[in-house]
GUDOLO-566652 format. One record per residue: residue number from 1; residue in one letter; x, y, z of N, C-alpha, C, O in turn. Coordinates in steps of 0.05 Angstrom, whole numbers. Layout:
<recs>
resi_resn_n_c1_n_c2_n_c3_ca_c1_ca_c2_ca_c3_c_c1_c_c2_c_c3_o_c1_o_c2_o_c3
NUM_A_X_Y_Z_X_Y_Z_X_Y_Z_X_Y_Z
...
</recs>
This chain:
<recs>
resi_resn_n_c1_n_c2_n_c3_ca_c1_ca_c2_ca_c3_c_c1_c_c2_c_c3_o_c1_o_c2_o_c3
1_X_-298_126_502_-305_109_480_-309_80_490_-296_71_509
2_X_-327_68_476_-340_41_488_-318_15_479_-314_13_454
3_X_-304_-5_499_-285_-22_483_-301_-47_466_-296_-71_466
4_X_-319_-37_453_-347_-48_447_-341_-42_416_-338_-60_399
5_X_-340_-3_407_-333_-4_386_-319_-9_371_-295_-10_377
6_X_-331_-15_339_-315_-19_316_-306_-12_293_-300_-36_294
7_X_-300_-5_276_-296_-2_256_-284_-19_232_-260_-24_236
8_X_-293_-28_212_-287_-54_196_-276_-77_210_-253_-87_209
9_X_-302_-86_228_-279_-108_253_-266_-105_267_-260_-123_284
10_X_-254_-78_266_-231_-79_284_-239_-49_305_-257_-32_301
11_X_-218_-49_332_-231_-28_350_-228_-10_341_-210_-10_324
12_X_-236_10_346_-245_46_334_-213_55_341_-202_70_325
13_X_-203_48_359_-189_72_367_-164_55_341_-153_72_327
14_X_-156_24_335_-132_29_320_-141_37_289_-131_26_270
15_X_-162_57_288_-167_63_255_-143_91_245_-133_96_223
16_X_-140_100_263_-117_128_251_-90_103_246_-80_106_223
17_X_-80_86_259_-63_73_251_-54_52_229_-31_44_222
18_X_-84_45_219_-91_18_205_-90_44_171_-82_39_148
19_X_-99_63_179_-99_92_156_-74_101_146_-68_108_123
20_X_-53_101_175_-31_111_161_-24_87_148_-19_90_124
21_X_-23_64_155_-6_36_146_-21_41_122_-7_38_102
22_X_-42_47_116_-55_32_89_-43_51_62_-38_47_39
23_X_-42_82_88_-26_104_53_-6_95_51_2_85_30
24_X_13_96_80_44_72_68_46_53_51_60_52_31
25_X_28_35_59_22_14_34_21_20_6_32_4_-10
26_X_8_43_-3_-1_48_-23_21_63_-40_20_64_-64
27_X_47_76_-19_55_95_-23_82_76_-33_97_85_-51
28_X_87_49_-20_116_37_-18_101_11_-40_116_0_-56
29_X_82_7_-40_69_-12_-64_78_7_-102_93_0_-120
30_X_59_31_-96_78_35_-123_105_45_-113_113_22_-106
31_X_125_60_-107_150_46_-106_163_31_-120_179_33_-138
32_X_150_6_-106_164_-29_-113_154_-26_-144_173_-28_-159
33_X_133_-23_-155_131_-20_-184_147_0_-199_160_-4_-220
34_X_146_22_-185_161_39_-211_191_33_-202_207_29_-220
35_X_196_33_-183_233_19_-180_239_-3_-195_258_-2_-211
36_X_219_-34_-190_226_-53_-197_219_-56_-224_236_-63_-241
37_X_200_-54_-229_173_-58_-257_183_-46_-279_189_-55_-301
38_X_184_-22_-269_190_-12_-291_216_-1_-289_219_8_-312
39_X_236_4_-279_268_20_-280_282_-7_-282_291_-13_-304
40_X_284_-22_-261_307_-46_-259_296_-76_-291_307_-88_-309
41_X_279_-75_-283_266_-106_-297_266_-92_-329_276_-101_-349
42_X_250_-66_-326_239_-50_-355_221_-63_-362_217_-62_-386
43_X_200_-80_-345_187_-96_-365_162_-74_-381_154_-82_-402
44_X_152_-50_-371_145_-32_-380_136_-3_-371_120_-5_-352
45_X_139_17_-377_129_40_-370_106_53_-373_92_40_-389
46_X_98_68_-367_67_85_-356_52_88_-382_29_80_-383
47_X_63_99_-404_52_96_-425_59_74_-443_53_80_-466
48_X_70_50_-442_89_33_-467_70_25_-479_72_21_-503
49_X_43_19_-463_26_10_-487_17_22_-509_11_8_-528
50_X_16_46_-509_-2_66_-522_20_83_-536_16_102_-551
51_X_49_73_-527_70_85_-546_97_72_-554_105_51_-543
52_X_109_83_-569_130_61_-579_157_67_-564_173_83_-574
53_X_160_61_-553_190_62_-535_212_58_-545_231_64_-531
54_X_215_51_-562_243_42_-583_248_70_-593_272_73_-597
55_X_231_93_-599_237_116_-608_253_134_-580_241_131_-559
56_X_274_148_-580_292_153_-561_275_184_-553_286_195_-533
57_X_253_198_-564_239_217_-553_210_211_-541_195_227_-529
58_X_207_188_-549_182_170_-534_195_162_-510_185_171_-490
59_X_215_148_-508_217_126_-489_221_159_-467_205_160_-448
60_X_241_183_-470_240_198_-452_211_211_-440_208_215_-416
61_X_196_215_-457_162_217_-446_157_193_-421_149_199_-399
62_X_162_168_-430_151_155_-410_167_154_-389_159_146_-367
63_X_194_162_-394_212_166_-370_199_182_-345_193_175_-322
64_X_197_208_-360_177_225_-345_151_234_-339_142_254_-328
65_X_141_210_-352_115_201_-343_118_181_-319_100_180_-302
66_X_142_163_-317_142_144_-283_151_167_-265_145_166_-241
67_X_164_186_-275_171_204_-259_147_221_-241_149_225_-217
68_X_129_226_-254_114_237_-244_83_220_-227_63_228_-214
69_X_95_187_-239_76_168_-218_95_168_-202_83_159_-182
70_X_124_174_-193_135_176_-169_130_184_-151_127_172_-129
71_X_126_214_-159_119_234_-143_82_229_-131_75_244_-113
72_X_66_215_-139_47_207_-130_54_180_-113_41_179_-92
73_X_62_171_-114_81_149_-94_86_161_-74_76_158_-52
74_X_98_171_-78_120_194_-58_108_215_-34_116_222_-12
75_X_73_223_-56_60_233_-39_49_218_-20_44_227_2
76_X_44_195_-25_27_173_-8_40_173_10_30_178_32
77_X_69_165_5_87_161_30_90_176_51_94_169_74
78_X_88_197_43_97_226_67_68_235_75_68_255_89
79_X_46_225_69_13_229_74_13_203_108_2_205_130
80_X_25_190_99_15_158_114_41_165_134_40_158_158
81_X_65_179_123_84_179_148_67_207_173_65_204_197
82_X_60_225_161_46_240_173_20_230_192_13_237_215
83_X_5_209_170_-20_200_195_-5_180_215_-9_179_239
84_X_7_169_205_24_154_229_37_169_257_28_164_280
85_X_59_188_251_60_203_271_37_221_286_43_236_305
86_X_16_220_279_-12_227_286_-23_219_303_-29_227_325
87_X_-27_196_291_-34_163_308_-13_163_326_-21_164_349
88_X_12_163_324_30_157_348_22_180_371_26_179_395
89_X_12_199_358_11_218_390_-16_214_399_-20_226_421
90_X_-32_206_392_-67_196_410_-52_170_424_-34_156_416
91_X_-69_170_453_-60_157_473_-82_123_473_-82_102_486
92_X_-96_132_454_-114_108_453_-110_83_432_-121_61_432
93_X_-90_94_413_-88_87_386_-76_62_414_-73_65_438
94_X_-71_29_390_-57_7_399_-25_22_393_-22_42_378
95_X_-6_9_407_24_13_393_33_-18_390_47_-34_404
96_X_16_-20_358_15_-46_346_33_-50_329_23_-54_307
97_X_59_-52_329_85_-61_302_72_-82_281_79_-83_257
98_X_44_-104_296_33_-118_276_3_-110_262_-4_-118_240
99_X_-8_-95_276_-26_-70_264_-14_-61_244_-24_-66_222
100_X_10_-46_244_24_-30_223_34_-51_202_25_-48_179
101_X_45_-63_204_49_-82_183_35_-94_169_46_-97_146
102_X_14_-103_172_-9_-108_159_-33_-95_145_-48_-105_128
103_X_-31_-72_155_-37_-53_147_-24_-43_126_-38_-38_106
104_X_-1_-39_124_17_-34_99_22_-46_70_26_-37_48
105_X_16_-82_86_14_-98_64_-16_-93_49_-23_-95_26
106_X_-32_-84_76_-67_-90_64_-61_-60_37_-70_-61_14
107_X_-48_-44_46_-50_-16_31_-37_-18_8_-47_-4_-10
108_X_-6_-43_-3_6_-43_-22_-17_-63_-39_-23_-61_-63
109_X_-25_-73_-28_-53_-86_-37_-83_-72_-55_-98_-76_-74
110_X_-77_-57_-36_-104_-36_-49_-84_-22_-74_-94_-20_-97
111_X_-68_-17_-71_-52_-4_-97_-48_-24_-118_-50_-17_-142
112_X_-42_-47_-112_-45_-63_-141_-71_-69_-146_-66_-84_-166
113_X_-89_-70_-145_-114_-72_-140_-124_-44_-167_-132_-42_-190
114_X_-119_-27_-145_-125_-2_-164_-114_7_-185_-130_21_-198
115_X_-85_3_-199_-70_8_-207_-72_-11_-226_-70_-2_-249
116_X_-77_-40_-226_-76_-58_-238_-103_-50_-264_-102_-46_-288
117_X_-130_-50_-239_-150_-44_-250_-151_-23_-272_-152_-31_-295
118_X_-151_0_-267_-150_26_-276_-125_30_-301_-130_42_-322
119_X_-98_20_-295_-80_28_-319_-76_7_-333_-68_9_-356
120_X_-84_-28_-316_-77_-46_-347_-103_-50_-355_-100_-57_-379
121_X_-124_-51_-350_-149_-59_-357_-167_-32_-367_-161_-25_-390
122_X_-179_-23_-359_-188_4_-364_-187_24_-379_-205_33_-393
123_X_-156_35_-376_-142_60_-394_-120_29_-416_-121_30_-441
124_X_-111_16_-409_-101_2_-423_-73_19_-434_-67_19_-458
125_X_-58_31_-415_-39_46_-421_-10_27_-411_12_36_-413
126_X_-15_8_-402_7_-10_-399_-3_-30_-384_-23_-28_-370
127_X_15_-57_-390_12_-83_-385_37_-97_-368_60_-97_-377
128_X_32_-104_-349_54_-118_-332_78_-116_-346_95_-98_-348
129_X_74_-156_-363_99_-160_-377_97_-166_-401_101_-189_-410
130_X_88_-144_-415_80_-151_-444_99_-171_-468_88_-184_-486
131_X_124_-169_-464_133_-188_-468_151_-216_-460_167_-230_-473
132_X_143_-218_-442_145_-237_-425_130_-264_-428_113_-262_-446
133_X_131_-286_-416_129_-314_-420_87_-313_-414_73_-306_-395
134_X_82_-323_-435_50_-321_-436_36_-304_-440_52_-285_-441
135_X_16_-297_-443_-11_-272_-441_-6_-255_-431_7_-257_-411
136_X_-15_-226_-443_-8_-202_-427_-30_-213_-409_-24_-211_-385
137_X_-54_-224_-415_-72_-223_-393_-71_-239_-364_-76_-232_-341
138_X_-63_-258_-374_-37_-282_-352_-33_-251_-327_-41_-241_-306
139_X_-12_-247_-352_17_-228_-323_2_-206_-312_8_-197_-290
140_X_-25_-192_-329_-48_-178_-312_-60_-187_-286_-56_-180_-262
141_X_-78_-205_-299_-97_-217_-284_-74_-226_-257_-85_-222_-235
142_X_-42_-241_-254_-41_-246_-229_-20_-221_-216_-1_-226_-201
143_X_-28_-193_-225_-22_-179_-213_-43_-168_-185_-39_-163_-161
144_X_-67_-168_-206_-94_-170_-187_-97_-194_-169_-104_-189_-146
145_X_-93_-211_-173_-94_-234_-161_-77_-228_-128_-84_-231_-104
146_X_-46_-218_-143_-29_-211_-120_-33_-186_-100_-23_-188_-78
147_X_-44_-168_-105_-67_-147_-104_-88_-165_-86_-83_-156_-63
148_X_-99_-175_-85_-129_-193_-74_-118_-208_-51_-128_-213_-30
149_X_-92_-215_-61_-83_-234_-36_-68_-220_-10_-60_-230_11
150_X_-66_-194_-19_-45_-179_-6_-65_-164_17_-60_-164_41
151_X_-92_-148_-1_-109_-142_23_-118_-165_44_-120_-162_68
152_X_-122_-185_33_-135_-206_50_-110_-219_71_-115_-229_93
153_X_-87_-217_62_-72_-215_89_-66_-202_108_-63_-207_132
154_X_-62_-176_91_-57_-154_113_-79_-155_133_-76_-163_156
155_X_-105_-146_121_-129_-147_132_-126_-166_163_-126_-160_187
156_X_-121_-196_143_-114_-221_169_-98_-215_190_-107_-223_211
157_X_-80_-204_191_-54_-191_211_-67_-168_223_-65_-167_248
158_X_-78_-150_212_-87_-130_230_-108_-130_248_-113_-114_266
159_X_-122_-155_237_-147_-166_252_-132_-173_284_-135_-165_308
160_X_-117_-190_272_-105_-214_289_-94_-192_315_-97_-193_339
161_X_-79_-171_296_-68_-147_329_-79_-134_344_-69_-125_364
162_X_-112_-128_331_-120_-109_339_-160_-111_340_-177_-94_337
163_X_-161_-133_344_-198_-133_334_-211_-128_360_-198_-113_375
164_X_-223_-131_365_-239_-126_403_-237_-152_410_-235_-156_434
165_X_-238_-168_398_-231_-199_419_-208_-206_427_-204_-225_443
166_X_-189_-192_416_-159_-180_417_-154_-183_450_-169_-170_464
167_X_-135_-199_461_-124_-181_489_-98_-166_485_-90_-149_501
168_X_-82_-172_462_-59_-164_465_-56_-139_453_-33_-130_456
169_X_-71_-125_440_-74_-100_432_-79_-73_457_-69_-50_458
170_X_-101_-87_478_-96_-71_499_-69_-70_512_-57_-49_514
171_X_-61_-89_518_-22_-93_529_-18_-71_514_-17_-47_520
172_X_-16_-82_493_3_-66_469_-2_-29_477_14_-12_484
173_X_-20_-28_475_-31_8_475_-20_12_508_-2_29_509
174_X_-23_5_524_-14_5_555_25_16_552_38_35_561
175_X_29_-8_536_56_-15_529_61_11_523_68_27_540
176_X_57_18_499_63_48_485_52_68_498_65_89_494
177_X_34_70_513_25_94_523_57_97_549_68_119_555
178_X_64_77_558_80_84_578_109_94_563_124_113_571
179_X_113_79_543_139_79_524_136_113_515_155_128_516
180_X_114_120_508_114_156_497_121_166_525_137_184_525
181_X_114_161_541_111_186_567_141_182_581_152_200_593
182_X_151_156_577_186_161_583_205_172_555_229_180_555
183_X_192_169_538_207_190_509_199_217_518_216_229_531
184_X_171_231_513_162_249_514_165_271_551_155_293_553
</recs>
């Protein structure tokens, strides 16, 4: 492979790694929502818009309705821990700790992004912090916002570990390639 190629900017070979980081991302992004968002804070659940939660056989529906965005969480997680250990066994991949990190953030990024889009805007089945200080559209709109800023960093970081003008990404892959073969 040519150290020439690319893939979105960055060299071909750290794309299986920049993939797992990004399902992690996606996978530990919702997470942080249905842990924090909605269980600890309560500011609302999967359906609250579209139903009344004060009723004690409603509010259990949407119980088990986050329950089951868990488990889509959950799958993300164990998808991205899988391409990761993937990526860890190709000898070309970078062994980038800031590749992966950035990648993770770029991925919890794409999940508010998508998530934001699609369930507060779209389906309109719930709203950040509907009752909370200002506009549901306020606490929307800077969910996306946080979403927008989140790919554009990660993005920034993974650039920064791993792009072809990169020298420290080759180290890095050198680094790990020697680090597997005294594990392995």
């Amino acid at each position: 492979m040519s150290d020439h190629e690319t893939w979105l900017g960055l060299q071909k070979p750290a794309k299986p790694l920049v993939r797992a980081g990004i399902f992690l991302g996606i996978g530990l992004g919702g997470f942080f929502d249905g842990i924090v968002v909605h269980q600890i804070l309560q500011w609302h659940h999967m359906l609250s818009a579209v139903t009344d939660t004060t009723i004690i056989s409603v509010l259990r529906l949407n119980v088990m309705v986050d329950g089951f965005f868990h488990v889509v969480t959950y799958v993300f997680t164990i998808l991205g821990i899988i391409l990761l250990w993937r990526a860890w066994q190709q000898h070309d991949v970078p062994a980038s700790g800031r590749a992966l990190f950035g990648s993770v953030i770029l991925g919890w990024g794409v999940f508010n992004v998508v998530e934001g889009i699609i369930d507060h805007h779209l389906l309109g089945i719930h709203h950040v912090w509907p009752a909370g200080p200002g506009s549901v559209l306020l606490w929307d709109a800077a969910f996306l916002v946080w979403g927008v800023l989140f790919i554009i960093g990660g993005y920034a970081i993974v650039r920064r570990a791993v792009s072809p003008a990169s020298g420290r990404d080759r180290e890095q892959s050198a680094r790990g390639e020697q680090e597997r073969e005294e594990i392995g």
